[in-house]
C-alpha positions as CSV (number, residue, x, y, z in Angstrom):
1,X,55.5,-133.4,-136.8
2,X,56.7,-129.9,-137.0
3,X,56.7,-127.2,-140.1
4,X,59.6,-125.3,-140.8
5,X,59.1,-122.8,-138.2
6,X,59.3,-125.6,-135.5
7,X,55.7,-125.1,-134.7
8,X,53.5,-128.8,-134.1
9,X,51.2,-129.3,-136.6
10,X,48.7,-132.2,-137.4
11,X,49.4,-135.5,-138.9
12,X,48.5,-136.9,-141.8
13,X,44.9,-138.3,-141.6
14,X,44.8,-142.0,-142.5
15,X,42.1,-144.1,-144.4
16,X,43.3,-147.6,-143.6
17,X,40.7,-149.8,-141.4
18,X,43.2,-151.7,-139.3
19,X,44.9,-148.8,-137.4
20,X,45.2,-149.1,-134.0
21,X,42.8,-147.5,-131.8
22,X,42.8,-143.9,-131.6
23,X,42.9,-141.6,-128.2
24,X,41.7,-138.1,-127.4
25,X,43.7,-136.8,-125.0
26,X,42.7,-133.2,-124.0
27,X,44.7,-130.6,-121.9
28,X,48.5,-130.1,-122.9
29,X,49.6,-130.3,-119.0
30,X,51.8,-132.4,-117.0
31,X,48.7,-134.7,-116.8
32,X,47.5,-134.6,-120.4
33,X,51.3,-135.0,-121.6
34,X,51.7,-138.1,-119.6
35,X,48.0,-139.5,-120.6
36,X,49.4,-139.5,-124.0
37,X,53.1,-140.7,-123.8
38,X,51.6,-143.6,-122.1
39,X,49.0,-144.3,-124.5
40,X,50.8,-143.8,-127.4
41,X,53.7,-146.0,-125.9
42,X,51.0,-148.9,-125.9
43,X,50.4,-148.0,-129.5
44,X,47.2,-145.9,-129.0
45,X,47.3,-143.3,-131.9
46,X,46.9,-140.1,-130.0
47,X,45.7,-136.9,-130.7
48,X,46.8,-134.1,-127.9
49,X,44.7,-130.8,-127.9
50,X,45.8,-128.3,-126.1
51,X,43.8,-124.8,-126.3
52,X,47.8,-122.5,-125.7
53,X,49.8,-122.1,-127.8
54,X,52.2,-123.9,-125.8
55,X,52.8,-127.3,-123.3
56,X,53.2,-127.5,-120.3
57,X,50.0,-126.0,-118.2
58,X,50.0,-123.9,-115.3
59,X,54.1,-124.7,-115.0
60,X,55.5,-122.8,-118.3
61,X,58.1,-120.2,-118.9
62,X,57.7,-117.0,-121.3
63,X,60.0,-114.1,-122.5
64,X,60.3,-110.7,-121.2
65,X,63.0,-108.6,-122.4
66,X,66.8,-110.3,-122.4
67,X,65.0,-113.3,-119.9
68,X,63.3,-116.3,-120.3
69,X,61.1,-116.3,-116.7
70,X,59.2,-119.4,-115.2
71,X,55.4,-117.9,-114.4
72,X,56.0,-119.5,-111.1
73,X,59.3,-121.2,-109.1
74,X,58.7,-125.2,-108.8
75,X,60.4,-128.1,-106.5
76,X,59.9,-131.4,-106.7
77,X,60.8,-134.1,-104.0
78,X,62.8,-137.1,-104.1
79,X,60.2,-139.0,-103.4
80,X,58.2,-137.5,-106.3
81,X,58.8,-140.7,-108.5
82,X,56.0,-140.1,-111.0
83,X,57.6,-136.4,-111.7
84,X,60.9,-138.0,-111.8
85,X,59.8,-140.6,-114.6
86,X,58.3,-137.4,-116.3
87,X,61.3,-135.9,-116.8
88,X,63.7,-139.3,-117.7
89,X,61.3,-139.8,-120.2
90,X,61.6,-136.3,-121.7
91,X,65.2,-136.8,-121.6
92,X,65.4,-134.0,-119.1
93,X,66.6,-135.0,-115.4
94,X,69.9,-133.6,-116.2
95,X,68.4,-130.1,-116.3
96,X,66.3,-131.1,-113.1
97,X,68.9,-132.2,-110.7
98,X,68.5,-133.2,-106.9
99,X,70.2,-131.9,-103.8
100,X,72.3,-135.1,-102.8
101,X,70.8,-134.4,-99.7
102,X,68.1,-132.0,-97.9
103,X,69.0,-128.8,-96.8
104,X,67.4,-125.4,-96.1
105,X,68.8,-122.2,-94.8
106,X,65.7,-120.8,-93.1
107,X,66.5,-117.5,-91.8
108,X,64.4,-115.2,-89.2
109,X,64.8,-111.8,-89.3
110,X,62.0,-111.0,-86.2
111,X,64.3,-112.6,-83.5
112,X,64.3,-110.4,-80.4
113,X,68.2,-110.7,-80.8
114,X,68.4,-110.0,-84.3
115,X,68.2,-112.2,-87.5
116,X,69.1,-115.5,-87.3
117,X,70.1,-117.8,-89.8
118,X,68.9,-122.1,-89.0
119,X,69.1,-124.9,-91.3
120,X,66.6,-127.6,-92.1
121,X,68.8,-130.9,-93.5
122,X,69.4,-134.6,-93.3
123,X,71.9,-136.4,-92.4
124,X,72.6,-140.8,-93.8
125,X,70.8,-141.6,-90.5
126,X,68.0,-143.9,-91.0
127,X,64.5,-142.4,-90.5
128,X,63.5,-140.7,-88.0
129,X,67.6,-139.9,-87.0
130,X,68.0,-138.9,-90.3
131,X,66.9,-135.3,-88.9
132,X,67.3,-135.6,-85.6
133,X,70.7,-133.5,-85.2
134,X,69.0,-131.2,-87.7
135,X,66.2,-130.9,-85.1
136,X,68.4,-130.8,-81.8
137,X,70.4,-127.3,-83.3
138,X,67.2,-125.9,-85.0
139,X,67.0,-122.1,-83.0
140,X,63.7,-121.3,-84.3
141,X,62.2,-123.1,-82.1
142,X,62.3,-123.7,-78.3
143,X,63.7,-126.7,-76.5
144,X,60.6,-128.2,-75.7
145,X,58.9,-127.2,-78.9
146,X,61.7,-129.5,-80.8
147,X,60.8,-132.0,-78.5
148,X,56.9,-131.9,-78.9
149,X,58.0,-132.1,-83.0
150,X,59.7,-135.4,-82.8
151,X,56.8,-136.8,-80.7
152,X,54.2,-135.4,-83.4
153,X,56.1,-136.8,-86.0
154,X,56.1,-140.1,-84.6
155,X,52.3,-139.6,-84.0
156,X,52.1,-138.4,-87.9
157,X,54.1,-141.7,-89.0
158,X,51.4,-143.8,-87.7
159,X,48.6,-142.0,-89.8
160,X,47.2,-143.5,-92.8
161,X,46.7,-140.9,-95.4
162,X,44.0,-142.4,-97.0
163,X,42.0,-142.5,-93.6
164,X,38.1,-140.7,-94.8
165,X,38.4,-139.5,-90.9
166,X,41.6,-137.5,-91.6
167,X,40.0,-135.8,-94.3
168,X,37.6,-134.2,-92.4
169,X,39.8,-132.2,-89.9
170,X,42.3,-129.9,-90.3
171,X,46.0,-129.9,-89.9
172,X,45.9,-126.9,-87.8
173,X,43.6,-128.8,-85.1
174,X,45.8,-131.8,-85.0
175,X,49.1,-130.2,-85.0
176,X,47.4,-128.5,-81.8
177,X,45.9,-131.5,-80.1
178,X,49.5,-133.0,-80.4
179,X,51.1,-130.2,-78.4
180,X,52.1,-128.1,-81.3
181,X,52.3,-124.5,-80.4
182,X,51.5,-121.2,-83.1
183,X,55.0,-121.0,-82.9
184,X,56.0,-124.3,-83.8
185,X,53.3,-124.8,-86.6
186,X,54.7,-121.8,-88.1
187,X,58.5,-122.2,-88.2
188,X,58.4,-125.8,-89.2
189,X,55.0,-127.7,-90.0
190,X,53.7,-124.3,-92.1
191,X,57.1,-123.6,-93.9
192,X,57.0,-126.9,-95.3
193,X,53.1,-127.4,-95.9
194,X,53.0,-124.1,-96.9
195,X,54.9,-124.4,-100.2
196,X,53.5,-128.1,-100.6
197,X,50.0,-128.1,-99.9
198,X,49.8,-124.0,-100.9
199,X,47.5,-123.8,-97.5
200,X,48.0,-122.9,-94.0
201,X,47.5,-125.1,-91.6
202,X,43.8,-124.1,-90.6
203,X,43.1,-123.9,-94.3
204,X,44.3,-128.2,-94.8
205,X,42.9,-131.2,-94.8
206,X,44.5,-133.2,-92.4
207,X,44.9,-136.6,-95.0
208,X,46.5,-134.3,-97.6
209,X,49.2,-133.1,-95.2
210,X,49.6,-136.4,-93.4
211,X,50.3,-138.1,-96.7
212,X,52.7,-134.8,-97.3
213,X,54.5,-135.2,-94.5
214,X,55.0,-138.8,-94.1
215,X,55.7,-139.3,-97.7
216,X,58.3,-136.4,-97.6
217,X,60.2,-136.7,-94.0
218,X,58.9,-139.7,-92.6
219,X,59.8,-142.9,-95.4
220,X,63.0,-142.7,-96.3
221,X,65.8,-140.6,-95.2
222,X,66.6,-138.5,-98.8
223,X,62.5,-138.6,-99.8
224,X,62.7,-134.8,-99.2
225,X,65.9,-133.9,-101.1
226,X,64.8,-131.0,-103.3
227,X,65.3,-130.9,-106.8
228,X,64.0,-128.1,-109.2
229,X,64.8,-126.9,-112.6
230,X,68.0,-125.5,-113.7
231,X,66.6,-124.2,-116.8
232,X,63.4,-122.5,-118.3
233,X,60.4,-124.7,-117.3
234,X,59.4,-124.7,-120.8
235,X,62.6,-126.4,-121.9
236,X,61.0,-129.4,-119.8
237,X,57.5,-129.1,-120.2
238,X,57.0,-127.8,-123.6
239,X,60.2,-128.6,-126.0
240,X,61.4,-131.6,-124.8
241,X,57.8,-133.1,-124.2
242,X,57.0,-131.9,-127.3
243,X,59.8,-133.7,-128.9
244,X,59.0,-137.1,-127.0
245,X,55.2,-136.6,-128.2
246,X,56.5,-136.4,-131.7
247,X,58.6,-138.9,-131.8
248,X,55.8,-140.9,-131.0
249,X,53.4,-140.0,-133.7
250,X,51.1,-138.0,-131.5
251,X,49.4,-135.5,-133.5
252,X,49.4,-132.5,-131.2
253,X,47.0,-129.9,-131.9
254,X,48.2,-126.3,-129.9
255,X,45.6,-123.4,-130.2
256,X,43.2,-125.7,-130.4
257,X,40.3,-126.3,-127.6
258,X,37.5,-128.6,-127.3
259,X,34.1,-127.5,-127.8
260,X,32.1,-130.7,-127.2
261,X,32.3,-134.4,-126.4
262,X,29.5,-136.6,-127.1
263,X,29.2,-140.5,-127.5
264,X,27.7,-142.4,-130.6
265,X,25.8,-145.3,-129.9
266,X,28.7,-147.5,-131.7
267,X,30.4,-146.4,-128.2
268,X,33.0,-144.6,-130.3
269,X,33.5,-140.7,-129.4
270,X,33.6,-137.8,-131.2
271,X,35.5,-134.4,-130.3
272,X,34.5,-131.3,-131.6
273,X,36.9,-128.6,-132.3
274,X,36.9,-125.4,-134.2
275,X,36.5,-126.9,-137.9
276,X,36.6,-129.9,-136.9
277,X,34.8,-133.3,-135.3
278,X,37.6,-135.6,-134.3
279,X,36.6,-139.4,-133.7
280,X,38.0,-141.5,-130.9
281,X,37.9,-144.6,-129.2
282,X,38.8,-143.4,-125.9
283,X,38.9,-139.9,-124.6
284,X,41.0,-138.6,-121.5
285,X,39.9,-134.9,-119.9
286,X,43.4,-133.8,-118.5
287,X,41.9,-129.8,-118.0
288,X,40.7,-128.0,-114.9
289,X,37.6,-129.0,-112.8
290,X,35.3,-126.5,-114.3
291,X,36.3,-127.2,-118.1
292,X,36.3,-130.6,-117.2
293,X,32.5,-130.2,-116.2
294,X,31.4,-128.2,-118.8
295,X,32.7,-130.9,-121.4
296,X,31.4,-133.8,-119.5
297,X,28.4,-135.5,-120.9
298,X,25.1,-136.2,-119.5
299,X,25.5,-139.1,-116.8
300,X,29.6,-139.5,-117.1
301,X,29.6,-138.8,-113.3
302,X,26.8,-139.0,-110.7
303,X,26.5,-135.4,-109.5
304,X,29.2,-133.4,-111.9
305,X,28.3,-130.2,-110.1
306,X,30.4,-131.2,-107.0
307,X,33.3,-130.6,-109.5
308,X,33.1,-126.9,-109.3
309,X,33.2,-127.0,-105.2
310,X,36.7,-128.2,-105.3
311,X,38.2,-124.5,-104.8
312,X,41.2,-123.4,-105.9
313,X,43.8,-121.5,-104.4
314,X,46.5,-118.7,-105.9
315,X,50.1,-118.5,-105.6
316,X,51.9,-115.2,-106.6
317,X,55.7,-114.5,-107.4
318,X,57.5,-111.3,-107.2
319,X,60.3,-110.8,-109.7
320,X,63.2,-109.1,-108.9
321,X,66.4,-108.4,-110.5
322,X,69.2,-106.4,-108.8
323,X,72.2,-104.7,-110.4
324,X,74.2,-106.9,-108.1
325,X,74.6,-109.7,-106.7
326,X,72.6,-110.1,-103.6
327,X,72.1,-113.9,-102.3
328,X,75.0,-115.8,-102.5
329,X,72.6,-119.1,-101.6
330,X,70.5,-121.0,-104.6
331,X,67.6,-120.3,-102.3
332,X,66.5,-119.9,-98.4
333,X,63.0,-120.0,-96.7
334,X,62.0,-117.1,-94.4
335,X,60.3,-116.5,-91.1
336,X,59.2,-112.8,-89.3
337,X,58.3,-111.7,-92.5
338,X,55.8,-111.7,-95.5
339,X,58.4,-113.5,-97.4
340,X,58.2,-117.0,-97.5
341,X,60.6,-118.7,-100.1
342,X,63.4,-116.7,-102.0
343,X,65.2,-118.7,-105.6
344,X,68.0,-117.5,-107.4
345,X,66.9,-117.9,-111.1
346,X,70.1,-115.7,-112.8
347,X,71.8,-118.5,-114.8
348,X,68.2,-120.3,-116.0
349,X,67.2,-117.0,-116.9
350,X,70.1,-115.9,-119.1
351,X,70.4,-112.8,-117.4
352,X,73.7,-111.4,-118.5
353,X,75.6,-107.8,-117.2
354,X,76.4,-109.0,-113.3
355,X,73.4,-108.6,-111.8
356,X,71.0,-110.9,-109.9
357,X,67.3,-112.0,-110.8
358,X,65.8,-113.5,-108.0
359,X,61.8,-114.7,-107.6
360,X,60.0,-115.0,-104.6
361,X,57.4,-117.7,-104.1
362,X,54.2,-117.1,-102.4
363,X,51.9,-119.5,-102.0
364,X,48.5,-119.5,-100.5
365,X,48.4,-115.8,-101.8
366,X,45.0,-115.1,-101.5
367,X,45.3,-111.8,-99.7
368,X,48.3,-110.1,-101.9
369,X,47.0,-111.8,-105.5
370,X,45.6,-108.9,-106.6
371,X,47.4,-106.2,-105.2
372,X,48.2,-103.6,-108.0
373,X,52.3,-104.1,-108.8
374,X,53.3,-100.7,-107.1
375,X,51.9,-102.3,-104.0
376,X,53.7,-105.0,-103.9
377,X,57.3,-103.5,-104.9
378,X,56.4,-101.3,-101.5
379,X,55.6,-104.2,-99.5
380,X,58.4,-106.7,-101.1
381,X,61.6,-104.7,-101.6
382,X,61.6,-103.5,-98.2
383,X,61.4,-107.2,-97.0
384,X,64.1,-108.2,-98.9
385,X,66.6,-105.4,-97.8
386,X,65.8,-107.0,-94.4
387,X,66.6,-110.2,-95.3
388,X,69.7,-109.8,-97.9
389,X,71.9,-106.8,-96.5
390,X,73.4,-106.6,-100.2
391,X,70.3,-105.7,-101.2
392,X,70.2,-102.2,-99.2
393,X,72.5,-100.6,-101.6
394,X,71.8,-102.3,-104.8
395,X,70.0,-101.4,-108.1
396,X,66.7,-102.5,-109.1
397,X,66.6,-103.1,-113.5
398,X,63.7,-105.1,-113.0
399,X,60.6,-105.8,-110.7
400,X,57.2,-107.6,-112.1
401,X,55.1,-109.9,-111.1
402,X,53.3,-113.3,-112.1
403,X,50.0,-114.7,-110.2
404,X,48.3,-117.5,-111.0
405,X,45.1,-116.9,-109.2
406,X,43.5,-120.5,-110.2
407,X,47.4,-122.1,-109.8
408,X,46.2,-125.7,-107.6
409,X,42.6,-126.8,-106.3
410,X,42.0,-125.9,-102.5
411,X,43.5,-128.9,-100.2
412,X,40.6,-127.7,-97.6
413,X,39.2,-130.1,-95.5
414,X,36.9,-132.6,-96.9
415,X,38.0,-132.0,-100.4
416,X,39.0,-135.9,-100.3
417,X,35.6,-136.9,-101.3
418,X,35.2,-134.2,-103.9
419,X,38.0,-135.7,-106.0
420,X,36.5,-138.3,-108.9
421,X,38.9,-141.1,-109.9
422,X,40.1,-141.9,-113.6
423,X,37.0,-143.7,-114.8
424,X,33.7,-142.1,-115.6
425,X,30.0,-143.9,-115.9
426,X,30.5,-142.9,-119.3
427,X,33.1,-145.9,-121.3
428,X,35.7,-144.5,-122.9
429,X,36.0,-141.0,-121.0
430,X,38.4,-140.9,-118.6
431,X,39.4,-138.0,-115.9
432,X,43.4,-136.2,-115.5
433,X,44.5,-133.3,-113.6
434,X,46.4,-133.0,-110.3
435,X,42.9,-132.2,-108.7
436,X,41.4,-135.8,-109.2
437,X,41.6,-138.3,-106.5
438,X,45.4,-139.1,-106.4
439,X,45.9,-138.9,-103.2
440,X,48.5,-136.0,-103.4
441,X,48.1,-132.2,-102.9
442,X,48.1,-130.1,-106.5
443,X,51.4,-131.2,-107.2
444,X,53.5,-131.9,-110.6
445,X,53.5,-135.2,-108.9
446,X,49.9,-135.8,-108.9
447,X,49.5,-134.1,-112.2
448,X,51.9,-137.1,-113.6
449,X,50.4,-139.8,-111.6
450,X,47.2,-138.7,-113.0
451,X,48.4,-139.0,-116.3
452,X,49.3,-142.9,-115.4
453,X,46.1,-143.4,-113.9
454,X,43.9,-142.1,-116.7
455,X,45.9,-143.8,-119.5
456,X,45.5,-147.3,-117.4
457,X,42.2,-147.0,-117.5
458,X,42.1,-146.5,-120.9
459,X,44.2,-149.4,-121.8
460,X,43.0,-151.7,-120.0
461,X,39.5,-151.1,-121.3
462,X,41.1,-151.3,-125.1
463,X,42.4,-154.9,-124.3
464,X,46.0,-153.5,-124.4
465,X,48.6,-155.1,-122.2
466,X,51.0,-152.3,-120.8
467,X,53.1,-151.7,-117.7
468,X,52.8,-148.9,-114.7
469,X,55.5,-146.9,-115.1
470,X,55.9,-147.2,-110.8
471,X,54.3,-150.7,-110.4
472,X,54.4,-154.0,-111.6
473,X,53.4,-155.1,-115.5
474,X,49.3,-154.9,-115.9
């Protein structure tokens, strides 16, 4: 339901004693959205509380000035089928589209012989061919380093993920016992796990990039086409969720944050909220691991203080808009420099006058985070001159920066056993967020499938029959 002004607001209360069983679904991201399109798609009345006053989480857009800017540049895969149900059911894969098929420019500006511009794609090969020629003409790397990747990827495609064993070591010890050298790891295996697993190889747990990399380059030849969005991230994620939540009754509280959860002995829940005590049959925590703790009540998991040492990591972007236009790509990965992923976001912005607003990813940020602005336009627009020779001469109207210092948890080594599943000790209260045990890095992916594992949970213990949206009926 909306007022006049377009803003949410709550429905209706009803009196009747047959309704439907009701749902608390807490935490208006990815994985608290999903949670409640689900439920209420079972016909679970859902209330969604979310404590911004917007949708959408840690992937959201805001205004500054003439542009609508994304607080952070996001990709999903091909192979990211949960995110790509996300956004059918939104009605907003149009606005997401795909590559028809992968490919990078990855250029080097430390090369002894000057910069040097390679590209990462695929061809309709069957996998592994499907990069081989890629591979073969890749000048980043050495002869013999591209052929010590192929045999470490067919080493990788024998892995299984969900191994406990892989857990406990890290990528960068693997990569090295399987003849990867510092050079290697850094021009392929950390330009893609980078971005993915926002770690360094050192920094990753081994299952976590295993499942990465198989899933991504090792299953099917077009699993890593890249798709990402074409418009504000809040078009996605905040109006057009918004608009599927309401067409489905769910009364969707913004501003509005849980206080406390506690169960009555009839084994129905109650909610607490600023003027409020909202009654439920099930309740869903789609927040961060250390809200999630803080709301969780006595006995719901068997040691909840391991929650808060799942760590978190930060990604930073720098904002820049030119006077010009600079890249003439929709965006490159970089190597020799602090740079590491470069988007053009002009036309999603609605930048008008002929210049060119481009944002720089960074993850695993942790030593640039909080460096004060004027620091970082030192350090960054420099880079970029180096890498863009358009950018030498050009204006700068614009330069700012976003960081999201919390953005995913830590895929460290180890973490595997960390992360709860869905269900709780506690019946009724179920667990969401990209940081539970999905079996994916902090991804919109395993936000989503979050979302579907939580709200199975929960309807299967309400006796309702209802389907996985990426398995067979349940």
């Amino acid at each position: 339901m909306t007022d006049d002004d377009g803003a949410r607001r709550p429905a209706t209360a009803r009196t009747d004693t047959d309704r439907p069983p009701h749902a608390v679904v807490v935490g208006g991201g990815l994985a608290g959205i999903t949670a409640a399109l689900q439920l209420a798609d079972s016909g679970v009345r859902v209330t969604l509380l979310e404590g911004r006053p917007r949708l959408g989480g840690l992937a959201f857009s805001f205004r500054r000035g003439e542009l609508t800017v994304d607080n952070g540049q996001h990709v999903y895969l091909r192979c990211c089928t949960a995110y790509r149900w996300f956004l059918d059911r939104v009605e907003g894969a149009a606005l997401a589209p795909l590559q028809r098929r992968l490919d990078v420019p990855v250029l080097d500006v430390a090369h002894p012989r000057g910069p040097r511009l390679g590209r990462l794609r695929r061809s309709g090969l069957p996998v592994p061919l499907h990069l081989a020629a890629s591979l073969a003409t890749y000048p980043h790397l050495s002869l013999a380093e591209r052929a010590s990747v192929g045999r470490a990827a067919l080493a990788l495609k024998a892995l299984d993920p969900a191994d406990p064993a892989l857990d406990g070591i890290d990528f960068a010890t693997w990569l090295g016992r399987h003849g990867q050298s510092a050079r290697t790891i850094e021009a392929l295996w950390d330009l893609v796990g980078v971005a993915t697993l926002n770690a360094t190889a050192p920094h990753a747990s081994m299952g976590l990039a295993a499942m990465v990399f198989r899933t991504g380059l090792l299953s099917e030849p077009g699993a890593a086409d890249i798709g990402w969005a074409h418009v504000p991230l809040g078009e996605l994620h905040d109006t057009l969720a918004g608009k599927a939540l309401d067409s489905l009754g769910v009364r969707t509280a913004l501003r509005t944050k849980a206080e406390r959860i506690t169960r009555a002995e009839s084994g129905r829940w109650t909610v607490e909220v600023p003027g409020e005590r909202i009654e439920a049959d099930a309740v869903v925590l789609a927040v961060p691991q250390r809200e999630t703790r803080d709301l969780l009540p006595e006995g719901a998991l068997d040691d909840p203080d391991r929650l808060l040492d799942i760590g978190t990591a930060p990604i930073l972007n720098v904002h820049v808009v030119y006077d010009r236009k600079v890249l003439r790509q929709p965006f490159f990965a970089a190597l020799g420099t602090p740079v590491q992923w470069v988007f053009d976001r002009t036309d999603s912005s609605g930048l008008k006058g002929g210049g060119q607003y481009l944002a720089v990813s960074q993850s695993a940020a942790q030593d640039d985070v909080d460096l004060p602005v004027a620091e970082l336009r030192a350090r960054y627009l420099p880079e970029l001159e180096r890498l863009l020779p358009a950018a030498r001469g050009a204006g700068i109207r614009d330069f700012f920066v976003t960081r999201e210092r919390t953005a995913t948890f830590a895929p460290t080594p180890g973490v595997g056993r960390l992360r709860p599943g869905a269900r709780t000790h506690a019946p009724g209260l179920y667990l969401a967020g990209a940081w539970t045990a999905t079996g994916w890095p902090a991804t919109m992916e395993g936000a989503v499938r979050s979302g579907f594992s939580a709200a199975g949970a929960a309807l299967s213990a309400l006796g309702r029959r209802h389907e996985h949206p990426l398995q067979e009926a349940v």
